[in-house]
Backbone bond lengths (Angstrom), bond angles and torsions (degrees), N, CA, C in turn:
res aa  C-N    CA-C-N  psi(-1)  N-CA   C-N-CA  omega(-1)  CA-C   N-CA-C  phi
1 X - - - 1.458 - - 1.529 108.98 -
2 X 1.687 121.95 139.17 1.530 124.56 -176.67 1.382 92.97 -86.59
3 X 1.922 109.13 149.41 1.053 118.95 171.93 1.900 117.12 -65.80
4 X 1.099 107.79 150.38 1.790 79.11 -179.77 1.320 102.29 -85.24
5 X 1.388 129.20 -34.85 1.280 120.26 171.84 1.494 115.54 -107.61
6 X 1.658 123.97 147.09 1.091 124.14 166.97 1.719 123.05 -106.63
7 X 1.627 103.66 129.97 1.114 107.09 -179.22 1.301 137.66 -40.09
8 X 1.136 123.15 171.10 1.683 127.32 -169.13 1.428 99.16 -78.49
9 X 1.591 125.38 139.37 1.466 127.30 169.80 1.208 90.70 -51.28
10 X 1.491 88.41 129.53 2.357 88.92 152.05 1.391 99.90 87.92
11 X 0.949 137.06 -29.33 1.574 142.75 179.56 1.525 105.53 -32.56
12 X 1.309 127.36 -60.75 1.214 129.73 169.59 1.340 131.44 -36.63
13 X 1.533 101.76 -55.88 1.375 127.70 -152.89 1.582 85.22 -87.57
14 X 1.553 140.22 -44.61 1.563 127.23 144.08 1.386 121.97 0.74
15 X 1.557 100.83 -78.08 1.414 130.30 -167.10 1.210 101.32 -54.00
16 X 1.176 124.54 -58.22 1.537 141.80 -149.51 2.058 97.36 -76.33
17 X 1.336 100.54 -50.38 1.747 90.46 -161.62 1.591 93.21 -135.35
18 X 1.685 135.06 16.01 1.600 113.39 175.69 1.605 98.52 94.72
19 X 1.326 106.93 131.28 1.773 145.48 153.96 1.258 85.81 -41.99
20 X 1.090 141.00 -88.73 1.508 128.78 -166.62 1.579 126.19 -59.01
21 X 1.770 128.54 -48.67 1.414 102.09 160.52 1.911 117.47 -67.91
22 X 1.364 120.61 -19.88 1.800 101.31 177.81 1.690 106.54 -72.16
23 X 0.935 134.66 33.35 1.402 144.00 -154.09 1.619 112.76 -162.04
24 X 1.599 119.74 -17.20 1.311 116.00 -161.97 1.692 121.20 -55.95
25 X 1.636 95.25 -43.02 1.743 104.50 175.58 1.915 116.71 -80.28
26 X 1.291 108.08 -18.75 1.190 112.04 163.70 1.412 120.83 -59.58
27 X 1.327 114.41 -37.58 1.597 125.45 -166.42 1.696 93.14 -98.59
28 X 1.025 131.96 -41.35 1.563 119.04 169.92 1.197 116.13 -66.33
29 X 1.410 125.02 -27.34 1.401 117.03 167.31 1.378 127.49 -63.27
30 X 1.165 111.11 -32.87 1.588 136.69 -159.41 2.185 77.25 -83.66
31 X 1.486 121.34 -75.10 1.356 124.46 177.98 1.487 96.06 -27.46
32 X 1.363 147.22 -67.49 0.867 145.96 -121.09 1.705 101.51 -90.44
33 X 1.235 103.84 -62.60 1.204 116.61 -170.77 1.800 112.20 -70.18
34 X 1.634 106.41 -8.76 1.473 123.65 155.96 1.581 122.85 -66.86
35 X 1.445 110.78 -41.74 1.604 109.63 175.33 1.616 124.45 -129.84
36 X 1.719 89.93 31.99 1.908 120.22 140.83 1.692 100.47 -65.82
37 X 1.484 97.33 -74.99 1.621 112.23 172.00 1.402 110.31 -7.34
38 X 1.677 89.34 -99.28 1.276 108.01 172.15 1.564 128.03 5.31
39 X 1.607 87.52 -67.12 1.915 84.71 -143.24 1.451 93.82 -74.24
40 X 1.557 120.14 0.63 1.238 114.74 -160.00 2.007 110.67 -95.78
41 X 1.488 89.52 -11.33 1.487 117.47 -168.88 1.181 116.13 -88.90
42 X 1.420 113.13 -50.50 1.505 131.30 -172.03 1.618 106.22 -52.46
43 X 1.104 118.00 -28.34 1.635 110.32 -161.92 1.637 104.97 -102.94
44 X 1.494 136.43 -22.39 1.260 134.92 147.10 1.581 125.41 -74.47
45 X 1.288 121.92 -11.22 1.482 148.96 179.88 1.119 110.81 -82.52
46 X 1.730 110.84 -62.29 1.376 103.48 -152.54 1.812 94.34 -138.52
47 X 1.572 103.65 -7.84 1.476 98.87 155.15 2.073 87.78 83.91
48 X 1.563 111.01 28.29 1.541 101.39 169.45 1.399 89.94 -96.80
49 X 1.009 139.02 141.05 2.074 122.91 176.36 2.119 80.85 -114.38
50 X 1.253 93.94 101.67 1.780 105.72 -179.52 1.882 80.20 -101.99
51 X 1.348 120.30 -64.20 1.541 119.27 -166.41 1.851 94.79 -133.36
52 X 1.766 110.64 121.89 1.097 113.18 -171.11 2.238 94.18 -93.59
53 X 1.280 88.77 135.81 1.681 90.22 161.30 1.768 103.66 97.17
54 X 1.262 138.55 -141.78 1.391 121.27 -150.23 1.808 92.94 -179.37
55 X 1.331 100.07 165.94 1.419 116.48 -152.03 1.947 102.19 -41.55
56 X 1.311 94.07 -49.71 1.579 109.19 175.45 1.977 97.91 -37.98
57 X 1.166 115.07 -63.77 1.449 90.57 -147.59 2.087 83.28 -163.69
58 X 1.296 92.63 118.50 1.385 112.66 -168.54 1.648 124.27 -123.89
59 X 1.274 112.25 149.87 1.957 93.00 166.32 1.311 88.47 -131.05
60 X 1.394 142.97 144.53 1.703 143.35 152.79 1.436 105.25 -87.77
61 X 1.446 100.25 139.01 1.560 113.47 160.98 1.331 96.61 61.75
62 X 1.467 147.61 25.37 1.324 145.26 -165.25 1.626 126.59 39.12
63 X 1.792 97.33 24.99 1.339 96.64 -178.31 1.650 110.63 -120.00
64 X 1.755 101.86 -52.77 1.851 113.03 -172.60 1.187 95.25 -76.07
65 X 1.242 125.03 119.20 1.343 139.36 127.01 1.952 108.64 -45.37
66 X 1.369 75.72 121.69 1.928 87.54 158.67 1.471 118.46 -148.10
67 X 1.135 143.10 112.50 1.187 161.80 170.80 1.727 121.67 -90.31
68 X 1.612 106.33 121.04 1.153 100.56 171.38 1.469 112.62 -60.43
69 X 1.682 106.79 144.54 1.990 105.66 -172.70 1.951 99.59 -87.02
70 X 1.774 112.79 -4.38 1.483 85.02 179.58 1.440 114.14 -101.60
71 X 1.556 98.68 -22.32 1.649 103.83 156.84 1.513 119.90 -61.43
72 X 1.532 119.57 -38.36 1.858 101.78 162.44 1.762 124.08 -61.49
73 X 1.723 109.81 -16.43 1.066 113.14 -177.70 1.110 105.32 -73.68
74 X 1.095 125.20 -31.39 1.779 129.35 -166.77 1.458 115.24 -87.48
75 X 1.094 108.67 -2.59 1.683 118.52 -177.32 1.603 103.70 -115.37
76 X 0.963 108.64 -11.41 2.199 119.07 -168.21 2.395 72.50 -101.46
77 X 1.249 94.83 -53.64 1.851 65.60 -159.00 1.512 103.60 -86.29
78 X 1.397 125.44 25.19 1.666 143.20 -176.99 1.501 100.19 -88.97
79 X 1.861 97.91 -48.91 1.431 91.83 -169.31 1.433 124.06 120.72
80 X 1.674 91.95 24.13 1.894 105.13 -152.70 1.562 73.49 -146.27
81 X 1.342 122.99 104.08 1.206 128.28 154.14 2.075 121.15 -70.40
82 X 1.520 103.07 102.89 1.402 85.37 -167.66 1.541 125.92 -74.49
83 X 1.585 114.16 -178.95 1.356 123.44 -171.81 1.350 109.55 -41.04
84 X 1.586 121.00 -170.70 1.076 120.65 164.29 1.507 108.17 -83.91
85 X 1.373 106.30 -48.02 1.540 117.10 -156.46 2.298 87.52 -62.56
86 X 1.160 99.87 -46.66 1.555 111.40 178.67 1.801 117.47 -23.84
87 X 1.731 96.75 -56.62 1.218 118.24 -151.39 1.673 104.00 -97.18
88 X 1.407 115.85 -30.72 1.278 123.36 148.47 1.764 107.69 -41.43
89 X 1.109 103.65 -102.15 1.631 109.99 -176.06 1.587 118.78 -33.47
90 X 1.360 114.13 1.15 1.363 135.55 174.43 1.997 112.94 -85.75
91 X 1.575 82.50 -51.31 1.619 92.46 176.21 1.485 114.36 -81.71
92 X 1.330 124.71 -23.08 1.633 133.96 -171.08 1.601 82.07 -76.82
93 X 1.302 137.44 -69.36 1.681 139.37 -155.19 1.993 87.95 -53.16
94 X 1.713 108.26 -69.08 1.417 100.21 174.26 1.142 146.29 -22.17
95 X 1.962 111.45 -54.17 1.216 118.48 160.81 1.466 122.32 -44.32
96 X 1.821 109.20 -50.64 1.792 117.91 -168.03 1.313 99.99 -55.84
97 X 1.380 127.58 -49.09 1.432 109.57 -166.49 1.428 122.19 -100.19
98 X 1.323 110.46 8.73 1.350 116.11 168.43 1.523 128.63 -85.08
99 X 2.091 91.88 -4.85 1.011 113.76 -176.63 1.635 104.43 -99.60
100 X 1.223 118.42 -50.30 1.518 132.03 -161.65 1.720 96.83 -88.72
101 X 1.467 126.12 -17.53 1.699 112.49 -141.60 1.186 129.89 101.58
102 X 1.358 120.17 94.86 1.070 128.07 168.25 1.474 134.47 -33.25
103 X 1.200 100.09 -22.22 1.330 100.68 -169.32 1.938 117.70 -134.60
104 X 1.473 83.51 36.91 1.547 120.17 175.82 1.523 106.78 -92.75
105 X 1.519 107.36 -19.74 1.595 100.66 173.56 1.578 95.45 -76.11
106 X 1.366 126.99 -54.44 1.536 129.59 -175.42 1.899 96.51 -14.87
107 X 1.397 124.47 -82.99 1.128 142.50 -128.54 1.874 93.51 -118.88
108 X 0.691 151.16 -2.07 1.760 147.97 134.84 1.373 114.48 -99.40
109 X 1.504 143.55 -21.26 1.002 126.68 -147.26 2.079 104.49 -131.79
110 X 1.751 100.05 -40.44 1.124 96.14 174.02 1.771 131.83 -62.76
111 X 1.194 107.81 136.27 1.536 89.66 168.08 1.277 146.59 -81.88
112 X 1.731 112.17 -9.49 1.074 133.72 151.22 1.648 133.75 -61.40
113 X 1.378 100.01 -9.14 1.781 98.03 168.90 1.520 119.47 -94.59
114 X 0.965 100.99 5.78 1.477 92.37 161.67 1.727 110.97 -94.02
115 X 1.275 99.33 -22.07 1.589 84.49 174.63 1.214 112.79 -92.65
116 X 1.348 135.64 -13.44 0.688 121.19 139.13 1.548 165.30 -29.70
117 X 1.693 98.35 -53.38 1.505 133.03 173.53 1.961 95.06 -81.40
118 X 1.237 134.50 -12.00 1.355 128.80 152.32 1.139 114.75 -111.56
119 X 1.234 146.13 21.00 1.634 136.89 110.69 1.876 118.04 -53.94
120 X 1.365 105.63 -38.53 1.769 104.34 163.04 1.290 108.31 -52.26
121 X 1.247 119.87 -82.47 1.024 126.55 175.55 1.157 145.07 6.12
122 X 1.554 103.00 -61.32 1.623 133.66 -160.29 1.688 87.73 -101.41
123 X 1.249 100.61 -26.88 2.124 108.70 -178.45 1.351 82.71 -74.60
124 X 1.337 151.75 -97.99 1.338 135.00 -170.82 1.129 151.68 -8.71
125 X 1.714 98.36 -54.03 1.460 124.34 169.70 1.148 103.02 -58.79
126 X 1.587 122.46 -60.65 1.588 101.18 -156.04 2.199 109.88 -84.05
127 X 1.695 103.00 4.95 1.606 102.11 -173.76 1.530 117.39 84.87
128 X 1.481 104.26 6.01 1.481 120.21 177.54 1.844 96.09 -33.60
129 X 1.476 107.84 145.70 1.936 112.26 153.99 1.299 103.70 -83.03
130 X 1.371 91.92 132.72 1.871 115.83 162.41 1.391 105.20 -16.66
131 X 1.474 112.01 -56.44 1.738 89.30 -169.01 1.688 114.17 104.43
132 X 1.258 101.55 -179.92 1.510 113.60 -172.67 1.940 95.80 -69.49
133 X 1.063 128.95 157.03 1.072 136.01 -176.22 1.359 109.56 -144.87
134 X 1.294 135.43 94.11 1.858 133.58 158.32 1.102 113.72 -52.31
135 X 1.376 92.78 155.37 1.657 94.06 161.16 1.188 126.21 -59.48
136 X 1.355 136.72 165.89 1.644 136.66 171.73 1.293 106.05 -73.14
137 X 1.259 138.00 -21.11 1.613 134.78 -144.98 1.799 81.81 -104.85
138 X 1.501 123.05 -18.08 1.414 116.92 -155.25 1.415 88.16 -68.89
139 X 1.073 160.63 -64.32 1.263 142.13 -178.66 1.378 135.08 -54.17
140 X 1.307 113.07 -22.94 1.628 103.11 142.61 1.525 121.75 -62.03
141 X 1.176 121.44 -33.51 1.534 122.68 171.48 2.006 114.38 -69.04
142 X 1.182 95.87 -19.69 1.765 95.36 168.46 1.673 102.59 -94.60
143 X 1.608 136.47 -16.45 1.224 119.71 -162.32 1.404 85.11 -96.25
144 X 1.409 125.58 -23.40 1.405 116.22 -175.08 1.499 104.21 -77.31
145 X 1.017 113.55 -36.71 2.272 114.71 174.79 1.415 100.01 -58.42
146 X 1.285 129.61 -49.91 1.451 158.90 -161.91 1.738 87.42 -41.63
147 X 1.155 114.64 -49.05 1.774 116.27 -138.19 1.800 94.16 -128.53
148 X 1.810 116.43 -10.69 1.308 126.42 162.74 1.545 111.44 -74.77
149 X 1.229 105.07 -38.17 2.040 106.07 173.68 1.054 108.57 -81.81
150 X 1.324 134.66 -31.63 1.793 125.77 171.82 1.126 113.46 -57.35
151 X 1.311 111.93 -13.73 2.023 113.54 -150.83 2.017 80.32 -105.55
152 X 1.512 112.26 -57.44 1.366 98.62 161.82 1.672 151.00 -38.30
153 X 1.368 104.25 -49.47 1.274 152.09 -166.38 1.968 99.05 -68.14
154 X 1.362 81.10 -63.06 1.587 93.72 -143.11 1.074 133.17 68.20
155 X 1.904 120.31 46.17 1.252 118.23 173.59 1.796 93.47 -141.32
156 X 1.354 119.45 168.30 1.432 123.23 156.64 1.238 116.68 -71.41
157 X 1.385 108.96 84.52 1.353 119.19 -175.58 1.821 130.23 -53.14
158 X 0.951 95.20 -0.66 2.309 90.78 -170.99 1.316 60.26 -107.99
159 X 1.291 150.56 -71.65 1.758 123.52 -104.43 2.124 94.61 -71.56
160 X 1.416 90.38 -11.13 1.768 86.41 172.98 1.220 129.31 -70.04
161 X 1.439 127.84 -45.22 1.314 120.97 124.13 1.919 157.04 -76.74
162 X 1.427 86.23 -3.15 1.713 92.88 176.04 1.521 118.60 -40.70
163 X 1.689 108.02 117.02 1.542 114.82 175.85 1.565 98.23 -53.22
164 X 1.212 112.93 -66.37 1.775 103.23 178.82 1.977 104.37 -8.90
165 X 1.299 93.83 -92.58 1.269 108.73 -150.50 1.550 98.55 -59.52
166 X 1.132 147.45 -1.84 1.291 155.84 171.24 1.160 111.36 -59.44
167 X 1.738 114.19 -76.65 1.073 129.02 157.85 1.617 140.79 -21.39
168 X 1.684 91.68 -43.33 1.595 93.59 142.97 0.907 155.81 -116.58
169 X 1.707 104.18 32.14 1.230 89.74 163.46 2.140 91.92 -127.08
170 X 1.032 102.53 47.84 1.527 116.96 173.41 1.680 89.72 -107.74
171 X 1.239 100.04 -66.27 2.023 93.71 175.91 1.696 128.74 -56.85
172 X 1.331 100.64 -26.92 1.657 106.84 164.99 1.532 102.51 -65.34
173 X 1.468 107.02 -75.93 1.469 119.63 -152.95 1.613 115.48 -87.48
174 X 1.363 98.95 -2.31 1.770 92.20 -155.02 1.175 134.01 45.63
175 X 1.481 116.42 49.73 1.622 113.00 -159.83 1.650 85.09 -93.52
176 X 1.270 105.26 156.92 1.433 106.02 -170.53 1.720 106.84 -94.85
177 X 0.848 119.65 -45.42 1.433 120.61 163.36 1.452 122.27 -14.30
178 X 1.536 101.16 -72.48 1.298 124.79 -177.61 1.990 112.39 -53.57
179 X 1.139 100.16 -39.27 1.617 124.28 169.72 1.645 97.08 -55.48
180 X 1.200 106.54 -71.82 1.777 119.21 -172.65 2.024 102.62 -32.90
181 X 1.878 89.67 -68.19 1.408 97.71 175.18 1.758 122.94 -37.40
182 X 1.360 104.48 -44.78 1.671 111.14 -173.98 1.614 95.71 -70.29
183 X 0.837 106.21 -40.35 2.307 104.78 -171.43 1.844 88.84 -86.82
184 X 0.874 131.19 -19.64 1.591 103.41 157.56 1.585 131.79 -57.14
185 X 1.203 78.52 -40.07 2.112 96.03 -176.71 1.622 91.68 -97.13
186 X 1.229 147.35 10.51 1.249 137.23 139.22 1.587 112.51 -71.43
187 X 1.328 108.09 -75.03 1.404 114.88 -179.94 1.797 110.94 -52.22
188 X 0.897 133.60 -26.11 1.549 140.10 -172.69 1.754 97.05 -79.21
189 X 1.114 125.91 -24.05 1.860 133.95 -168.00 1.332 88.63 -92.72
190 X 1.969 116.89 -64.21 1.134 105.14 -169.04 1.259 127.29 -71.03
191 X 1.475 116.26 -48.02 1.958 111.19 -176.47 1.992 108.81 -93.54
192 X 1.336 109.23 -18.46 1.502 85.83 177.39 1.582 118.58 -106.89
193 X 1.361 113.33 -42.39 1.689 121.16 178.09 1.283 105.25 -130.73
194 X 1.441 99.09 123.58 1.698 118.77 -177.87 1.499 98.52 -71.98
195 X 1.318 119.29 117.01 1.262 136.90 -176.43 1.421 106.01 38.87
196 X 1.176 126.35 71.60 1.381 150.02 -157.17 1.446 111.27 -101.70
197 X 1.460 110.32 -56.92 1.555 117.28 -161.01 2.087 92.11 -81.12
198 X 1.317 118.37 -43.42 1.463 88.55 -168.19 1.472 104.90 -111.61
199 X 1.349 116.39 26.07 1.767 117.52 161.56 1.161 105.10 -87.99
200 X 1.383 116.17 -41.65 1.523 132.14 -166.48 1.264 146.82 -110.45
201 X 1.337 109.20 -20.43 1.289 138.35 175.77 1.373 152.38 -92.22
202 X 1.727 81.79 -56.28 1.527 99.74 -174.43 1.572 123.16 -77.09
203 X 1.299 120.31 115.72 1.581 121.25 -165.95 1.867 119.14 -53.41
204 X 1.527 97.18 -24.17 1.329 108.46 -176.05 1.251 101.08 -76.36
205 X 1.319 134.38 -67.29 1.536 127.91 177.70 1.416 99.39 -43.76
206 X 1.281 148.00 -53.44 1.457 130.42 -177.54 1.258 112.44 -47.36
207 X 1.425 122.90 -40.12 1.723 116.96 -163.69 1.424 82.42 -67.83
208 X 1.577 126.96 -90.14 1.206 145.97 -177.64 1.618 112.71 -4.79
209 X 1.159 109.72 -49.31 1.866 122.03 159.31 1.271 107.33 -45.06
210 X 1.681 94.55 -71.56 2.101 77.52 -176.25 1.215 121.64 -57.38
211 X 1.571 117.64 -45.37 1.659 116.44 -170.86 1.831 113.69 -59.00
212 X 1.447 119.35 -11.06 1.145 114.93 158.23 1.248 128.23 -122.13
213 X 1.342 113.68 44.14 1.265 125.79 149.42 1.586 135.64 -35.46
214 X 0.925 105.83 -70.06 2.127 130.55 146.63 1.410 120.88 -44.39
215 X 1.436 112.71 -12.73 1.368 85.46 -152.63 1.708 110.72 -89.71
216 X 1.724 95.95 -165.10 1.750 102.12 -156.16 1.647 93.65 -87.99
217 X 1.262 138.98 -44.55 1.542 130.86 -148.30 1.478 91.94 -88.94
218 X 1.372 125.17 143.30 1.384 132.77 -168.11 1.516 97.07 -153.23
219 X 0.904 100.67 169.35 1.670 108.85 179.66 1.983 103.59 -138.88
220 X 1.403 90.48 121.57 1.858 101.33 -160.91 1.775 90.46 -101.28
221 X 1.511 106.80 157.38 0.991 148.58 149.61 1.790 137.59 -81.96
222 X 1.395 95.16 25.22 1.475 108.32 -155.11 1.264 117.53 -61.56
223 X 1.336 111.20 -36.80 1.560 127.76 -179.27 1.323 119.12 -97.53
224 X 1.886 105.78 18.47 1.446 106.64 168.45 1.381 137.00 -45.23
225 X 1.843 111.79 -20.31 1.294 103.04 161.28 1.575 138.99 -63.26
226 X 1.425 106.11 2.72 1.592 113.60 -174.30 1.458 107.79 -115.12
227 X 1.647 113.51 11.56 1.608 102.21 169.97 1.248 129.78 -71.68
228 X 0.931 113.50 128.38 1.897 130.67 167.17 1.369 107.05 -44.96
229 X 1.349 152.52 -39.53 1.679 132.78 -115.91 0.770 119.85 22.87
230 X 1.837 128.54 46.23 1.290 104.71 157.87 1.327 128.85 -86.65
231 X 0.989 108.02 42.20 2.179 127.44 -168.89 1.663 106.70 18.15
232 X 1.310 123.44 33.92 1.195 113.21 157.32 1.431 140.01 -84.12
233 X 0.954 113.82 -12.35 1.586 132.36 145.75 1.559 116.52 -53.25
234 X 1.097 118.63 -34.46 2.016 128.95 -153.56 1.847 76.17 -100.74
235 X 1.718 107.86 -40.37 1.805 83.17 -173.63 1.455 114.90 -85.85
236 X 0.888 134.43 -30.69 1.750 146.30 167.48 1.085 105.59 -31.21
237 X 1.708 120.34 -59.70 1.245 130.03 -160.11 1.512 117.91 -63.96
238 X 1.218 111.42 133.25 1.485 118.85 -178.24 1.953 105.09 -94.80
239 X 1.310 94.99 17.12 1.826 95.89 -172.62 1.667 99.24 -166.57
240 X 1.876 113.38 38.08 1.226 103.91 -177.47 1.646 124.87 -58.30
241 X 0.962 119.20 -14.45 1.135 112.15 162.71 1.779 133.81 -43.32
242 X 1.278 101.10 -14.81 1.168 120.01 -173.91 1.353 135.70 -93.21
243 X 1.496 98.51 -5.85 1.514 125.01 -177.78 1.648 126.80 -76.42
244 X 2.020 96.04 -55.89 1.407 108.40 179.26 1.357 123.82 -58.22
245 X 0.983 115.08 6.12 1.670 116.39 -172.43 2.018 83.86 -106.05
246 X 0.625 125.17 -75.16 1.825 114.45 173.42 1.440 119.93 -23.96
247 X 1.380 85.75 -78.84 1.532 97.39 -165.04 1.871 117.48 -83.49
248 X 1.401 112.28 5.65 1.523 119.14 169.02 1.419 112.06 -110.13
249 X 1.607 112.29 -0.36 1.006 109.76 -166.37 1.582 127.23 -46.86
250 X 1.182 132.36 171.92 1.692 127.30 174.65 1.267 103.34 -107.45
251 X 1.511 129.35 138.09 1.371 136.84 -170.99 1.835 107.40 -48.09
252 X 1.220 100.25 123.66 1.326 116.84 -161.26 1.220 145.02 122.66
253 X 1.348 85.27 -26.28 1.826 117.25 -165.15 1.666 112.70 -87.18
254 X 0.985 136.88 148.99 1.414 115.11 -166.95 1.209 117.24 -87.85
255 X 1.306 131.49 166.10 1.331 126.19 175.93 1.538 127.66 -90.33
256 X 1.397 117.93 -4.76 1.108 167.94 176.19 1.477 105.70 -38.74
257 X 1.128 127.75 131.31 1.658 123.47 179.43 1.430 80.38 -114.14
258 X 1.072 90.67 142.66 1.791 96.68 -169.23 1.475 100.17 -134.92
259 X 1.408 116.41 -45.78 1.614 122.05 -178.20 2.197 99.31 -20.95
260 X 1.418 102.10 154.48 1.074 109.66 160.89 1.967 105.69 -98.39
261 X 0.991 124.78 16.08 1.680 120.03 -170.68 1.778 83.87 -102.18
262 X 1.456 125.01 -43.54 1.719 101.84 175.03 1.234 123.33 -38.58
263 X 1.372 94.02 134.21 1.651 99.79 170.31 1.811 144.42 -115.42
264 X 2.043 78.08 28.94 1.212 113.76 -163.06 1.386 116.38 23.50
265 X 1.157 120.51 50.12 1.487 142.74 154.93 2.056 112.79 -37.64
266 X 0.888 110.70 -34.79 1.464 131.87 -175.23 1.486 112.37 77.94
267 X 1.194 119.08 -20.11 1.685 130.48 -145.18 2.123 92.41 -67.65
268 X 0.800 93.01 -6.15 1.573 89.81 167.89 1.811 114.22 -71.58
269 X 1.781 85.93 -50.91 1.806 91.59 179.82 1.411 119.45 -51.84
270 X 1.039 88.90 -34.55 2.323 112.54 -167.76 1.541 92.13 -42.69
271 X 1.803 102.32 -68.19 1.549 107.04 -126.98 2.064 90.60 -101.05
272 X 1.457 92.33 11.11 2.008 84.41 178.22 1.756 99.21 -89.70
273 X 0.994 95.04 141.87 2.092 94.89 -173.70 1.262 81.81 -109.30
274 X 1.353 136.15 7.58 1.523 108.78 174.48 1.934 114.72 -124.64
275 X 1.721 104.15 38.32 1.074 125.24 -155.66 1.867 119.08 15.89
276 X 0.994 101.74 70.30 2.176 107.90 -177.07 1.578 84.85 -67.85
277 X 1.129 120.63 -70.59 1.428 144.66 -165.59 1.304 125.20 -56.83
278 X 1.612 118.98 121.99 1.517 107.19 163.82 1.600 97.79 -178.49
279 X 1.773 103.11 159.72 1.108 120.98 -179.27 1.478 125.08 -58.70
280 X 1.473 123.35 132.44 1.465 107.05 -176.03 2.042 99.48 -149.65
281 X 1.496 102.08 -132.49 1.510 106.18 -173.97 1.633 93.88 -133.03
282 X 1.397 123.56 156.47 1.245 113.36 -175.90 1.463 121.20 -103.90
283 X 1.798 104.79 34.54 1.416 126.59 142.50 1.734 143.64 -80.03
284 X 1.853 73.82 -13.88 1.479 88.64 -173.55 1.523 125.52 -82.75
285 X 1.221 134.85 78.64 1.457 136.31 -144.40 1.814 87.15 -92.64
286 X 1.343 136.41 -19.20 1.040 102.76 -175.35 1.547 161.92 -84.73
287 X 1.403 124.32 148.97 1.255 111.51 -172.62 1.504 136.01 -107.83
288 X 0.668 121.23 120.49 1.524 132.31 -177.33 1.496 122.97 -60.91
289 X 1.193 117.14 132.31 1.672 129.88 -148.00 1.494 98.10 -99.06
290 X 1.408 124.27 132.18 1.592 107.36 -178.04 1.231 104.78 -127.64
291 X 0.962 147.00 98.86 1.597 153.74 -135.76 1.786 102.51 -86.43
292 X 0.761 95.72 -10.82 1.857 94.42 -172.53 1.786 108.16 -155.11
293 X 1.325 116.95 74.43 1.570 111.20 -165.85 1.121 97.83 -95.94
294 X 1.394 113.97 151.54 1.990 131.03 -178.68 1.401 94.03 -56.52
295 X 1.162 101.81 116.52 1.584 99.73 142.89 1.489 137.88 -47.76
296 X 1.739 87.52 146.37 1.328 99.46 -175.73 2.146 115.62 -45.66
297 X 1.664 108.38 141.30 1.450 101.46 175.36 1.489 111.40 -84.81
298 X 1.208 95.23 165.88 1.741 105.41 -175.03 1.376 113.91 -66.57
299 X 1.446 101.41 -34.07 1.598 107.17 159.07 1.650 141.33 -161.01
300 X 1.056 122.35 159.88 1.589 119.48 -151.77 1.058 135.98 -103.76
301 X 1.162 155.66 114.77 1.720 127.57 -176.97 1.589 123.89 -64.16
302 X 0.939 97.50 130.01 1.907 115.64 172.14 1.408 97.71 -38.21
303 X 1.311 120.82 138.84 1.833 134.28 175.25 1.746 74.34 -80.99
């Protein structure tokens, strides 16, 4: 028999360990991607210069150079070979996420996923339809146009429209434009494609995908023998697609989220009350034996 109603994501995982640990990586992300902001604000704001300049292309403390590596890409195939200090802080950003995940800036670092992740949201609440849906590859096909008009152009072509960089300078300046741009890719998540712009779209999460292809921080499935189906993991996920290969795996198979589209978000770990989920290295293939796992529920939530 179907339930008539289905429970609240995470409801369990509440019950089981506290509102505050089913929430822990949610709320550090949200911290995180709060004093990214920050440090970038404080010194045109309030005149502290902690890090002069913006995600694109930065110095801290007037010493580290850090450079976004797809904005140096876009200027190397523009035709503007950058600085030294430039191209350094290009390879230091490269190394971090080739180490951690590329696409760990998406979901700690960008400032656009939170508006994002409350355009989901509010798409949930009201039972909105999914919507138009692209392909996944379509944003490799915009990062490849992305870096074909720079090479034309001769300019760094996204940073002219990049919501990123919009955003700040909509919070510096209040330019209204830049505002308009950010409530486009709000309204575009909420009424046309359910998490549309950064599953599907956005050229920067594509680079960021490839550059952590390799990398070491992974998020395992180890204790997949003790899952429930209670599809709260498949709903959390802003890239569920990325799950069933872990956690359906066939004995042998790794437990390993391996996809480069994770965005090691964690929110899988949060909301499982029967810990399947957790952070590891992407050596760690092993799996854990569960001698007596809950049975399957009578019924499931839709990914």
């Amino acid at each position: 028999m179907k339930p008539t109603t289905a429970a609240p994501i995470g409801r369990e995982a509440i019950e089981a360990r506290g509102w505050l640990a089913a929430h822990r990586f949610l709320i550090l992300r949200r911290l995180s991607q709060v004093f990214f902001l920050a440090l970038f604000l404080v010194g045109p704001m309030l005149g502290w210069r902690l890090v002069d300049g913006t995600l694109a292309g930065s110095r801290t403390l007037g010493v580290l150079p850090l450079t976004d590596p797809f904005v140096a890409l876009q200027g190397i195939v523009a035709g503007h070979w950058p600085e030294a200090a430039a191209l350094s802080g290009a390879l230091i950003v490269l190394a971090v996420y080739a180490l951690i995940g590329g696409r760990v800036y998406c979901s700690w670092v960008c400032p656009i996923n939170p508006v994002t992740d409350a355009a989901h949201w509010l798409h949930d609440r009201f039972g909105l339809q999914k919507g138009w849906q692209p392909r996944r590859h379509t944003r490799l096909w915009l990062l490849g146009t992305v870096l074909v008009v720079s090479a034309l152009t001769g300019t760094i072509a996204w940073e002219i429209v990049n919501p990123i960089t919009m955003m700040h300078r909509a919070i510096v300046f209040g330019a209204g434009f830049a505002w308009a741009l950010v409530l486009l890719v709000f309204v575009f998540d909420l009424a046309v494609s359910r998490r549309g712009w950064c599953g599907h779209l956005c050229p920067v999460g594509a680079f960021y995908g490839i550059l952590g292809r390799k990398s070491l921080l992974r998020v395992t499935a180890a204790r997949r023998a003790a899952c429930d189906d209670c599809m709260d993991c498949f709903a959390v996920c802003p890239e569920n697609h990325v799950i069933a290969p872990a956690l359906r795996g066939k004995d042998g198979a790794t437990p390993l989220i391996l996809s480069p589209d994770c965005t090691n978000c964690g929110r899988c770990i949060d909301v499982c009350s029967v810990d399947v989920f957790a952070f590891t290295h992407r050596f760690d293939n092993h799996v854990e034996a569960t001698p007596n796992p809950p049975p399957a529920r009578a019924g499931t939530r839709a990914a």
